[in-house]
N, C-alpha and C positions, 0 to 999 in steps of 0.2 A: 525852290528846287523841289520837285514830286519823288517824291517815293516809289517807287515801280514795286506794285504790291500785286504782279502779274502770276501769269503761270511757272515764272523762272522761281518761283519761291515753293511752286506744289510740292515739290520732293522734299525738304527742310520742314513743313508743313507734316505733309505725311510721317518722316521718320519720329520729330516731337510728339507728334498721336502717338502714337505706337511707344512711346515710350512714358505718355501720359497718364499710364493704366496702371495702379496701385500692384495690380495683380504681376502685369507683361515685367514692370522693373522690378519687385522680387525675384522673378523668374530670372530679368536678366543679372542681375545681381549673384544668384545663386549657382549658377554657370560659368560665370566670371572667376568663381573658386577654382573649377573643373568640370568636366564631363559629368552631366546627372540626366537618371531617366526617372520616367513618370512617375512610377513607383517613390523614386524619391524625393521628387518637387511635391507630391502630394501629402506626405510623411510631414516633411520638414517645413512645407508649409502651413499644410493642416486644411488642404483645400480638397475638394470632388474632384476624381479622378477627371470627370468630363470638363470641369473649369481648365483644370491645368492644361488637358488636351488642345483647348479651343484657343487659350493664349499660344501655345506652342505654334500652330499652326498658322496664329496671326505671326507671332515673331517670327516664323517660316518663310512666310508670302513675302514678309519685308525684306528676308535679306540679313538676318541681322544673324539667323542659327540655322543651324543645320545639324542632322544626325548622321550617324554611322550604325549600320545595321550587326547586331553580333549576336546570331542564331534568332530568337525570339523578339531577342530586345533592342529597344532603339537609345542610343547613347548622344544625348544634344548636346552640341556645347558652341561658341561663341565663332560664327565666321571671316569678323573684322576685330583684333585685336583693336584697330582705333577707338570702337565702341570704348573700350576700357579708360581711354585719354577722356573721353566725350564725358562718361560718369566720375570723373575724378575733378574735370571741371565746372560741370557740376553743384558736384559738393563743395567745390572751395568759394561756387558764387552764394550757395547758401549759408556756408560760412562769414561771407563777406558783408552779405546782408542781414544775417542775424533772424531774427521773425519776419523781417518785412514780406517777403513770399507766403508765410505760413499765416498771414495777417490777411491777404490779399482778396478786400470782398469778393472777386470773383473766383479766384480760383484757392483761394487756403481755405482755413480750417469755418471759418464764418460762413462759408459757400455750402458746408454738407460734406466738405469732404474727409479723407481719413487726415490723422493726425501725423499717423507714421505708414511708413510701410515696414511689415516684418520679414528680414533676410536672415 
């Protein structure tokens, strides 16, 4: 039996990217508390106002946040409460698996990548 590793997979494909990026999941992570603007993803992160901008705007395009405009400032916060199920599951696979992900030549900590993400 094949696999069907077709174009019916791009969107699953896509939203994983977008959620692959140390930077895009503290952001989405940090949004998931409440409503925050740039000022404060940058603060609390500890990132360049233009990093946070450019994640923002990827999370944007995706679908994933959106803001609300209130006088100057722009207030993001989370458009699919499912995302919240999506990171809750997760973390109980990482749980589940213990290091193995974080082990994983290609993509864990062996590969270059970070260790943690900070939220």
């Amino acid at each position: 039996m094949a696999i069907d590793c077709g174009p019916g997979l791009a969107p699953a494909v896509a939203l994983f990217r977008s959620l692959g990026d140390p930077t895009r999941l503290a952001i989405l992570r940090r949004i998931a508390t409440g409503e925050a603007r740039v000022v404060d993803l940058t603060g609390e992160l500890r990132l360049a106002q233009s990093t946070v901008s450019k994640h923002l705007a990827c999370l944007r395009d995706c679908g994933l946040i959106d803001y609300r405009a209130e006088g100057r400032q722009s207030f993001y916060a989370l458009t699919r409460p499912e995302l919240l199920d999506l990171l809750r599951s997760a973390e109980q696979v990482l749980a589940a698996t213990g290091e193995a992900v974080a082990l994983c030549p290609t993509y864990g900590r062996s590969a270059g990548s970070p260790s943690e993400v900070s939220a």
